[in-house]
N, C-alpha and C positions, 0 to 999 in steps of 0.2 A: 775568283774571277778577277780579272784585271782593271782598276781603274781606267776610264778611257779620257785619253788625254784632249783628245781633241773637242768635249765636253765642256761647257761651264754652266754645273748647275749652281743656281740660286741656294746661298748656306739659307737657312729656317732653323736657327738655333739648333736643339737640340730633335730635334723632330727626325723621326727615323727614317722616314722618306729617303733623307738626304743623306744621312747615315750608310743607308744599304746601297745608295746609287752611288757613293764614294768608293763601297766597297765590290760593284760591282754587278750587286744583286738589285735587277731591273724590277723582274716580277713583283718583287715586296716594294720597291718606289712605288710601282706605279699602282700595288693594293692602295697605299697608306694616300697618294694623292690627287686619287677620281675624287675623295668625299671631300679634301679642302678644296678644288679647282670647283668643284661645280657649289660648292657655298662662299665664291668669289673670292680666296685667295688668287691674290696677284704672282704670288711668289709660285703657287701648288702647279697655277694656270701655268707660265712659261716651263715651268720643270716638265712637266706636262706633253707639253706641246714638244720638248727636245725629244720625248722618248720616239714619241711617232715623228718625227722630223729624221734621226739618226735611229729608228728601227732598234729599238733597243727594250726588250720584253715585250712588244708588241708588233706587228707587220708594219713596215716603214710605209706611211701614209701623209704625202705632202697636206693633202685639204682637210686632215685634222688637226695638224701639226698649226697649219694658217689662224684655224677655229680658234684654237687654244690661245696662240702667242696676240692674236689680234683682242683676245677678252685683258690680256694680262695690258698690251701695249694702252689701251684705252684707257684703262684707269692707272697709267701716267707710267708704267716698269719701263723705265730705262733699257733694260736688256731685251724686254720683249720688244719694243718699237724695234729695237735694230734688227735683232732678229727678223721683224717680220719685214723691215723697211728690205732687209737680203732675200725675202724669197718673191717678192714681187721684184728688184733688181736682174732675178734670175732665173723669175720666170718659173716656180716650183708652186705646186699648190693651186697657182692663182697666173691670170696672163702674165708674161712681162710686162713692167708698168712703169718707166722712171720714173716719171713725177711725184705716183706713188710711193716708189722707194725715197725720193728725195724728202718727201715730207715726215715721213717716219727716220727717215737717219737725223735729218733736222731735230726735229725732238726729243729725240738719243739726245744728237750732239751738246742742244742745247744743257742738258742735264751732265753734263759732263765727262759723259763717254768717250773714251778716245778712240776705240777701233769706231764709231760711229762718228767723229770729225774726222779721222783720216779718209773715212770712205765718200763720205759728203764734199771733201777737199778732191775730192780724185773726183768726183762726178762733175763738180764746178770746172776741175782743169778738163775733163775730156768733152763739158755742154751735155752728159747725159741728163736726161730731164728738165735741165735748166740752162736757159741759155751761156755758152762757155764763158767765167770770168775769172779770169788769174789770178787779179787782188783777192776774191773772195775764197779760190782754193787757198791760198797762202794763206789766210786768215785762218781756217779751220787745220792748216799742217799744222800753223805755229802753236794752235790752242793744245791740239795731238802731241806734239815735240815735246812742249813745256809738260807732260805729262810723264816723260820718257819713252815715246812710243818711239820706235829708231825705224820703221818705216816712213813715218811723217818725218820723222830727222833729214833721211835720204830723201821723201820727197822733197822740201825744204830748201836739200841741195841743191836738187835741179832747177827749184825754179831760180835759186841767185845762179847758178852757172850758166842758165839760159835769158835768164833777165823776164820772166817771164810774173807777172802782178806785182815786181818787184825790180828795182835797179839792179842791172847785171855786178855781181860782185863775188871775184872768184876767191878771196878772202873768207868771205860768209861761207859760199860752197863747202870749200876745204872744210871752214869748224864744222858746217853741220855734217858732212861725209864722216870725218873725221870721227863726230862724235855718234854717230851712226854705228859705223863698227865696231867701236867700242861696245855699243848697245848690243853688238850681236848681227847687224846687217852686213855679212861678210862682202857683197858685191861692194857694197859703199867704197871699199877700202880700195879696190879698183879703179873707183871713178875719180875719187881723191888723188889715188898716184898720178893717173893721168893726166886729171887737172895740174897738178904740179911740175905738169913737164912746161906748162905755160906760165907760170907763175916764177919769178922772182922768188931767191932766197929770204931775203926780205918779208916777203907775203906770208911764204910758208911759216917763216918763224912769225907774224903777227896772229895767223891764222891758228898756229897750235897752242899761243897764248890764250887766245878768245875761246879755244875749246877748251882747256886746262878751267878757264873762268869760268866759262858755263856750266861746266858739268856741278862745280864748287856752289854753284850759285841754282844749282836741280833744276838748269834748263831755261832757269827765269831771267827776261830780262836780257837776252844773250844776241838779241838784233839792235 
């Protein structure tokens, strides 16, 4: 059976659970980790919680999937807060809830999640849950960036193209578009040309400098 990519279980060292859900084989995950999940493994809990979350050996069930990820998210799993901070985001399992979702990505983020400060940075720029503030999405892109995440890269962009928690500076834009694409964000490369119809020769050659740096320097330090 196929590994499914859109998956991230929790590695457990050697533990076959994780073993068989790599390999595809649901049923025997989810044998091997009812007995760790309910003797308060954190790691067993959110594994757990993905199967019935993504129907995978078991009937896709949003309000167990919630049960599980909310035991693992409590006693502090980074992947489950996020996890679960997205199904109250979205409304699955449990009401939609921003706040809720915002305090559980918060606790991701703070632990150092990056798809969990990228999403926390998107809820701060769109006021989902918390009142709208641009400095503090930029804050959470840059944390995301500096991590190599190329959608916080491109968010990032936007906000120096737009000036938006940040001095407009189409300089910046361009490296972080720039460095976007690179990452893999094909649109980026788009919004980059485009910017550079407004931009100075000049710019552009400053701006593919400052991306050349950053990338050398893994993101840090690059504002």
């Amino acid at each position: 059976m196929p590994v499914l990519s859109n998956i991230f279980f929790q590695g457990m060292g050697s533990e076959r659970g994780f073993i068989a859900a790599q390999k595809g084989d649901f049923t025997t995950a989810l044998r091997r980790w009812i007995p760790l999940a309910e003797q308060g493994n954190a790691a067993a809990q959110f594994n757990l919680a993905l199967l019935f979350e993504y129907g995978q050996g078991v009937t896709q069930d949003y309000k167990t999937a919630v049960k599980w990820h909310t035991l693992a998210a409590k006693k502090g799993d980074a992947f489950a807060q996020y996890a679960l901070g997205m199904m109250y985001y979205q409304g699955r399992g449990v009401a939609q809830d921003y706040k809720t979702a915002v305090k559980w990505h918060t606790l991701a983020a703070e632990q150092g999640d990056d798809v969990a400060q990228i999403t926390l940075g998107s809820m701060y720029d769109q006021g989902h849950g918390v009142a709208q503030d641009y400095k503090t999405a930029v804050k959470w892109y840059t944390l995301s960036a500096e991590q190599g995440n190329a959608f916080a890269q491109y968010c990032l962009g936007d906000s120096y193209a737009e000036g938006q928690g940040v001095a407009q500076d189409y300089v910046k834009a361009h490296m972080w578009w720039n460095i976007a694409g690179i990452d893999g964000k094909s649109d980026a490369i788009k919004s980059r040309d485009d910017l550079a119809k407004k931009m100075t020769p000049a710019q552009i050659e400053k701006a593919q400098e400052a991306a050349s740096r950053c990338i050398k320097q893994n993101f840090k330090n690059c504002d």
